[in-house]
N, CA, C and O atoms as a GROMACS GRO file, in nm:
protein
  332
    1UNK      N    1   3.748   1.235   9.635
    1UNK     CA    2   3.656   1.149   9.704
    1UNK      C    3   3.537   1.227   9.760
    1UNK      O    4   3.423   1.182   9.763
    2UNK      N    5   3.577   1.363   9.812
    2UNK     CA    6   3.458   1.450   9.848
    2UNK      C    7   3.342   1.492   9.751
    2UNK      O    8   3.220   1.489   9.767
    3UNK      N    9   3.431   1.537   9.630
    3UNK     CA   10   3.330   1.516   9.540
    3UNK      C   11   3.158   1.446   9.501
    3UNK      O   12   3.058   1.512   9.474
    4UNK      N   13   3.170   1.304   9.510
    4UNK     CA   14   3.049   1.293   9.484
    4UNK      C   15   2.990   1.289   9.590
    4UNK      O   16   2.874   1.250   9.573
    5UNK      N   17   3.017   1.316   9.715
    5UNK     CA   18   2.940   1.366   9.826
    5UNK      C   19   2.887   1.454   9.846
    5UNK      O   20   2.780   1.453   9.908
    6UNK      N   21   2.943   1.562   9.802
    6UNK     CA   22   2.894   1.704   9.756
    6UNK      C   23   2.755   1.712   9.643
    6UNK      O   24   2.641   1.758   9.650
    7UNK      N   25   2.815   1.658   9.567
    7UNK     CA   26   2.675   1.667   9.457
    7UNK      C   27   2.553   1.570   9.486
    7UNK      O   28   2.458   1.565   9.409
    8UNK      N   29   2.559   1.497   9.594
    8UNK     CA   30   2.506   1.409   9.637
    8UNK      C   31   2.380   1.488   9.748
    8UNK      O   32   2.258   1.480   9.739
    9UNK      N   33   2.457   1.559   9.843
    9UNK     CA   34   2.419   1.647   9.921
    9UNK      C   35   2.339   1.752   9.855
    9UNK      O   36   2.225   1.767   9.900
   10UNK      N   37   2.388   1.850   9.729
   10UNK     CA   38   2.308   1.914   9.661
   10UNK      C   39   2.188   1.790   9.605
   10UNK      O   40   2.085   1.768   9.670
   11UNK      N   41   2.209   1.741   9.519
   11UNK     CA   42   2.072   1.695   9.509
   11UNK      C   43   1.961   1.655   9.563
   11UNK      O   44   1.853   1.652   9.503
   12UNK      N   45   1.982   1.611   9.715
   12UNK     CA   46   1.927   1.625   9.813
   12UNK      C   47   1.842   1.710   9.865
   12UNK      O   48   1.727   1.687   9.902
   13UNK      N   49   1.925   1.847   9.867
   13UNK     CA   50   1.879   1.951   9.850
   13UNK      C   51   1.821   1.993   9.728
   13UNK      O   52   1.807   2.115   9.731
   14UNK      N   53   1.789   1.951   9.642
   14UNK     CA   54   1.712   1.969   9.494
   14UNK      C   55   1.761   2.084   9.463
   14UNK      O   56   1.679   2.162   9.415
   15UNK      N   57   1.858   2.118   9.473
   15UNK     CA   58   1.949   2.191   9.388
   15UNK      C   59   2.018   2.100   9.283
   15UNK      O   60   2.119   2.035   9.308
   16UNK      N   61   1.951   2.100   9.155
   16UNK     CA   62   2.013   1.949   9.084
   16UNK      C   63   2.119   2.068   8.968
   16UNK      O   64   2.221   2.007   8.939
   17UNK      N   65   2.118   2.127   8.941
   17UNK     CA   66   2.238   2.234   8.886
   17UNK      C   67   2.329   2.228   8.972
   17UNK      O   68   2.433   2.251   8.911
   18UNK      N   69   2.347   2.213   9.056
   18UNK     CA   70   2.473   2.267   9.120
   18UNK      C   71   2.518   2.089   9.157
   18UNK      O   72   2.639   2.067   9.164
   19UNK      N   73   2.423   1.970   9.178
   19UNK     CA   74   2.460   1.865   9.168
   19UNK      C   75   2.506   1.838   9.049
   19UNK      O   76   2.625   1.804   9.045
   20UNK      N   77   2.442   1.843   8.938
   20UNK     CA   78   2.521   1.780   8.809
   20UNK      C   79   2.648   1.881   8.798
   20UNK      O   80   2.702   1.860   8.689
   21UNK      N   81   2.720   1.990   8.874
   21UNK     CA   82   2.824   2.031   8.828
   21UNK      C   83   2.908   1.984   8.918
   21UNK      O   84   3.021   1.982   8.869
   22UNK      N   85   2.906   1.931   9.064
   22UNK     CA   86   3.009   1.879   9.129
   22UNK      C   87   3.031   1.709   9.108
   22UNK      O   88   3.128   1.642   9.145
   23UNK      N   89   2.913   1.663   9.039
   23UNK     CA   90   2.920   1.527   8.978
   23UNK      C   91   2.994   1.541   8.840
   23UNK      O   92   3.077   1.457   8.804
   24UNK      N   93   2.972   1.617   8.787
   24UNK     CA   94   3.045   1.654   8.666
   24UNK      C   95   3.265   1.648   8.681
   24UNK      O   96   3.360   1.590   8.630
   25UNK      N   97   3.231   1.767   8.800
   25UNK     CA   98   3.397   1.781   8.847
   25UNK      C   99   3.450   1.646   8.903
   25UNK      O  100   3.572   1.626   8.897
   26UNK      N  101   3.358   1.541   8.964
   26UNK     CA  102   3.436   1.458   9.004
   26UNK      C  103   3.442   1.320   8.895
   26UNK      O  104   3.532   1.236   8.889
   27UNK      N  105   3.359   1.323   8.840
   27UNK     CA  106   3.389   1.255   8.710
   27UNK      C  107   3.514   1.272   8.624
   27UNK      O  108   3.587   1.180   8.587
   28UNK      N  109   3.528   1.402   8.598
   28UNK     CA  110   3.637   1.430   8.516
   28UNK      C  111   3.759   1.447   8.590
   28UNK      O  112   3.838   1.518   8.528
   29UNK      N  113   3.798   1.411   8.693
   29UNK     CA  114   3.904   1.439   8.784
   29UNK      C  115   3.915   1.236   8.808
   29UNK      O  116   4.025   1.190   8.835
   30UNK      N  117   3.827   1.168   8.797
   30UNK     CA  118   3.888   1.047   8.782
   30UNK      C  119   3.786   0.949   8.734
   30UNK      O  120   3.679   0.913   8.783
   31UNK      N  121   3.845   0.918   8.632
   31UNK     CA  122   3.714   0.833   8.554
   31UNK      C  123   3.709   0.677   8.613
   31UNK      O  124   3.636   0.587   8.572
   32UNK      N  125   3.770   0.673   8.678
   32UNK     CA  126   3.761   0.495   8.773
   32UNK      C  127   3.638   0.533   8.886
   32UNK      O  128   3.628   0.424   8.942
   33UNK      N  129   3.592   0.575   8.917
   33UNK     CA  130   3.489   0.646   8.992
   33UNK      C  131   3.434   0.716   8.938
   33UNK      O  132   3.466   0.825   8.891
   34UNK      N  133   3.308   0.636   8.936
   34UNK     CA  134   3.176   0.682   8.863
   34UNK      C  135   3.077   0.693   9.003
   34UNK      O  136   2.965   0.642   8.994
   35UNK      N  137   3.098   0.730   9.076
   35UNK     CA  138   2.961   0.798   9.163
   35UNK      C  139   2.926   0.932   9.165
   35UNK      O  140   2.812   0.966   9.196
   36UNK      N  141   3.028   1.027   9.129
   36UNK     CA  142   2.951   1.138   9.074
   36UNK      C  143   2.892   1.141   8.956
   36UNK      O  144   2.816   1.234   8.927
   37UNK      N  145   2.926   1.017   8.852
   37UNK     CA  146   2.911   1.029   8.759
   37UNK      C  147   2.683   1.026   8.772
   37UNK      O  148   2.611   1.080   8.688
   38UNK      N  149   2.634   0.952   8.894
   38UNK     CA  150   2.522   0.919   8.938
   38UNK      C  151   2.441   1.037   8.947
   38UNK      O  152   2.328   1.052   8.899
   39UNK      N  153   2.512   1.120   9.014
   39UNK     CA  154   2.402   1.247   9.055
   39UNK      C  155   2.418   1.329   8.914
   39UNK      O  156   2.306   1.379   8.897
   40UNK      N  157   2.494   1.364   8.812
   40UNK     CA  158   2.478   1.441   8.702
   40UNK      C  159   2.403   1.352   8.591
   40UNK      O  160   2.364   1.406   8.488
   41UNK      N  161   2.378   1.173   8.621
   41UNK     CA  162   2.235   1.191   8.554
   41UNK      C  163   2.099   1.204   8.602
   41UNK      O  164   2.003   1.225   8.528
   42UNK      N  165   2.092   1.188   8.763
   42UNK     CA  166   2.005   1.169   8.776
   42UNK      C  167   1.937   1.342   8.809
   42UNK      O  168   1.816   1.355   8.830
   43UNK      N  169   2.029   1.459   8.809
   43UNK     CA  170   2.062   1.589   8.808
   43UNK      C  171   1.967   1.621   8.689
   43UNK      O  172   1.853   1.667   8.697
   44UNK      N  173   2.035   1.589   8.584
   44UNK     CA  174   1.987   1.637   8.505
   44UNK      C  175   1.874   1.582   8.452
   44UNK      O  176   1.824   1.659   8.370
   45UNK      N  177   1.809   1.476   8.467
   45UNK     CA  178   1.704   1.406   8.418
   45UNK      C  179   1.601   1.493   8.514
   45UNK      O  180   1.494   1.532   8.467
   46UNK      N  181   1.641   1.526   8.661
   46UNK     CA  182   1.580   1.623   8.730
   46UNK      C  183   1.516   1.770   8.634
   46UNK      O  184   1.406   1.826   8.638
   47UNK      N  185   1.610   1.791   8.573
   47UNK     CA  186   1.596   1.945   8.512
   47UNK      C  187   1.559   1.918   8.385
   47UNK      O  188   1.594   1.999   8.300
   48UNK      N  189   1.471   1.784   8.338
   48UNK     CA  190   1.367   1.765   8.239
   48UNK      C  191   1.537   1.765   8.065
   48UNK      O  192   1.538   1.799   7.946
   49UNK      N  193   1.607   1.726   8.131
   49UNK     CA  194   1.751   1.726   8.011
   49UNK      C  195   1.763   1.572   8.002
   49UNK      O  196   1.859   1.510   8.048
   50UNK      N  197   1.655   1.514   7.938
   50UNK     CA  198   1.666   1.432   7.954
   50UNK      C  199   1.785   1.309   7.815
   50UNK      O  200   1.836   1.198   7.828
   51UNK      N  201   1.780   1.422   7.685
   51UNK     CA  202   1.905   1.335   7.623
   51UNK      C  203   2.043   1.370   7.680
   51UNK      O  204   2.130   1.312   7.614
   52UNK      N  205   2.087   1.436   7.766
   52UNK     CA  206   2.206   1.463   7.816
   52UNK      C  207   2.195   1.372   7.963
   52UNK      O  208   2.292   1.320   8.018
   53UNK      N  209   2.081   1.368   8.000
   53UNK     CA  210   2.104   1.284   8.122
   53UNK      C  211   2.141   1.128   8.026
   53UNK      O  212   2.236   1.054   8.055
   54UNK      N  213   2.068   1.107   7.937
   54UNK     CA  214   2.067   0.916   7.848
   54UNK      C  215   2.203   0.924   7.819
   54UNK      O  216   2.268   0.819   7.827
   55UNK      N  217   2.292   1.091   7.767
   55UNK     CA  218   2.447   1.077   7.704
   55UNK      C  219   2.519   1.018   7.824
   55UNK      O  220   2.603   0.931   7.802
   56UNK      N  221   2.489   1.069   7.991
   56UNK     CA  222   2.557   1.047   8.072
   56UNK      C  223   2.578   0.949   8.147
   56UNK      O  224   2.676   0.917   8.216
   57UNK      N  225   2.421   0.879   8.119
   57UNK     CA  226   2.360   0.735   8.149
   57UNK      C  227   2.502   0.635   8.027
   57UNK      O  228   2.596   0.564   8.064
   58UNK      N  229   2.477   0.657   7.944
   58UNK     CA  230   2.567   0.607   7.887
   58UNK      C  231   2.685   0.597   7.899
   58UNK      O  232   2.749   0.506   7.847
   59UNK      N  233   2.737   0.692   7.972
   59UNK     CA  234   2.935   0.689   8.016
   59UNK      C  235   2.880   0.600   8.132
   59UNK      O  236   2.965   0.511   8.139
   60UNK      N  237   2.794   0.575   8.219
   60UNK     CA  238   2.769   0.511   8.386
   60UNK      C  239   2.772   0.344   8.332
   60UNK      O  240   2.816   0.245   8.390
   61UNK      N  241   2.728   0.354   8.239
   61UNK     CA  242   2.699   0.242   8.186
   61UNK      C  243   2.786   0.116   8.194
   61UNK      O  244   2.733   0.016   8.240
   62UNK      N  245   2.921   0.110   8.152
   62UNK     CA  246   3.066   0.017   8.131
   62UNK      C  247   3.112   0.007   8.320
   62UNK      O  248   3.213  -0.061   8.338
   63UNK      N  249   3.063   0.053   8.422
   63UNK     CA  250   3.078   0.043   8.526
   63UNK      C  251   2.967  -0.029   8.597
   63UNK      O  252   2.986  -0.045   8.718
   64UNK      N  253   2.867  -0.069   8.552
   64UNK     CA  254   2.781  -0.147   8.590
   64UNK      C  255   2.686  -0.248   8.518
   64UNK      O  256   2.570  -0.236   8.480
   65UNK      N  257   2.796  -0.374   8.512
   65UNK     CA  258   2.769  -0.494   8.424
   65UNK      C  259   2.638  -0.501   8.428
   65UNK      O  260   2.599  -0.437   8.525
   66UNK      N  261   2.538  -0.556   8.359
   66UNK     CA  262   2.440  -0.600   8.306
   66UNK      C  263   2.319  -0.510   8.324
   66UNK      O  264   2.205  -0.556   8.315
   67UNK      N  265   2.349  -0.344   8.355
   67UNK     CA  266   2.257  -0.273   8.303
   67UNK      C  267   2.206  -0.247   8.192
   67UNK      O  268   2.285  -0.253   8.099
   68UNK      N  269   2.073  -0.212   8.162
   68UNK     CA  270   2.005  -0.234   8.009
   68UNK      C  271   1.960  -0.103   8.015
   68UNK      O  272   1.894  -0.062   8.111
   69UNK      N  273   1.991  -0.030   7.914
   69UNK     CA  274   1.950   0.074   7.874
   69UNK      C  275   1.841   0.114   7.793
   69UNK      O  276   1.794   0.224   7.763
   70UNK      N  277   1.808  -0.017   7.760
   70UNK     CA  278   1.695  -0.019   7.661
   70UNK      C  279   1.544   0.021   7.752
   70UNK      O  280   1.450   0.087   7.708
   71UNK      N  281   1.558  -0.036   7.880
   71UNK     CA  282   1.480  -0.026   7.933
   71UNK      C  283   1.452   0.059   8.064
   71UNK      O  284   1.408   0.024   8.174
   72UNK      N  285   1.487   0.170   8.018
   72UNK     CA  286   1.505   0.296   8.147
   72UNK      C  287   1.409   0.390   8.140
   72UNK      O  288   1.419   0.469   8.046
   73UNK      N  289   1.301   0.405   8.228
   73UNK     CA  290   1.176   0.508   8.244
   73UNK      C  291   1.273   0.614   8.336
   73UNK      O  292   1.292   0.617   8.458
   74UNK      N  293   1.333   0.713   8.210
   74UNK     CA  294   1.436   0.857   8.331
   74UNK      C  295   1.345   0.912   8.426
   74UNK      O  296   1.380   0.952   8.536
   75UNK      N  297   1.221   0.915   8.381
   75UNK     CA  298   1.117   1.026   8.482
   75UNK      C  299   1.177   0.903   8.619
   75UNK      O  300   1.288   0.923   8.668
   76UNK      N  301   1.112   0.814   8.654
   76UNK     CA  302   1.146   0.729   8.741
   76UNK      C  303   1.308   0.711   8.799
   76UNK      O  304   1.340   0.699   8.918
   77UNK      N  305   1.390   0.713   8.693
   77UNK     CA  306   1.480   0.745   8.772
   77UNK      C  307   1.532   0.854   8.790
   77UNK      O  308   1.647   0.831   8.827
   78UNK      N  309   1.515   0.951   8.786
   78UNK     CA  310   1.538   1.093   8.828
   78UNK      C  311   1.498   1.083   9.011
   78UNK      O  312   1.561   1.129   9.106
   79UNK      N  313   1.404   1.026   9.010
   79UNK     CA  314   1.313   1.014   9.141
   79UNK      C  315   1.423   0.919   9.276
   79UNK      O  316   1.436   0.947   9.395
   80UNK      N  317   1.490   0.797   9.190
   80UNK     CA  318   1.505   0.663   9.227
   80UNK      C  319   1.667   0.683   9.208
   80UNK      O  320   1.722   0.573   9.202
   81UNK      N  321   1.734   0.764   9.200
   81UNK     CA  322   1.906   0.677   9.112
   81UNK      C  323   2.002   0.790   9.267
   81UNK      O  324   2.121   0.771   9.293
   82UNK      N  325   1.931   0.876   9.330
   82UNK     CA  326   2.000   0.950   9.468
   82UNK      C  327   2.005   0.822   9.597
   82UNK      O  328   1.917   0.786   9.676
   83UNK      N  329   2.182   0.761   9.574
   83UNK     CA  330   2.170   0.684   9.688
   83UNK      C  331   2.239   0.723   9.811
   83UNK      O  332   2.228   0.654   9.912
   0.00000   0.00000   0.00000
C-alpha cells in the first residue's frame, strides 16, 4: 500500500526514474491496484518514453471503464495524471 505513495512522492519531486520504479514495484506486487501503476506512466511520459509510457497506459487501461486511448495528448498528461 506504501508503494504508490512513494512513487507518488518521487514524482513530485521530479525524480520520475525513481517514480516509475517504485510504481513499477507496486504494480507487480499486486495487480488489483493500479495506482502505482499511474506514476510509471505518467514517469515515464515525463522522461520523453513515450511508447513505454502508451505500453503502460495500456495495462491502466481495464481498471478504468470508459477511458479512450485513442485520444490521449501524453505531453499533457505527463503534466496532468500526478494525483
Amino acid at each position: 500500500m506504501w508503494l504508490p505513495t512513494l512513487a507518488g512522492a518521487h514524482y513530485q519531486l521530479r525524480q520520475y526514474g525513481e517514480a516509475v520504479e517504485f510504481g513499477r514495484r507496486s504494480w507487480s506486487l499486486n495487480r488489483n491496484w493500479p495506482h502505482g501503476l499511474r506514476y510509471v506512466v505518467a514517469g515515464l511520459a515525463q522522461l520523453g518514453k513515450i511508447e513505454e509510457a502508451q505500453a503502460a497506459l495500456t495495462e491502466l487501461k481495464p481498471h478504468f471503464r470508459g477511458f479512450d486511448l485513442n485520444n490521449i495528448d501524453y505531453q499533457w498528461l505527463a503534466g496532468h495524471l500526478a494525483f
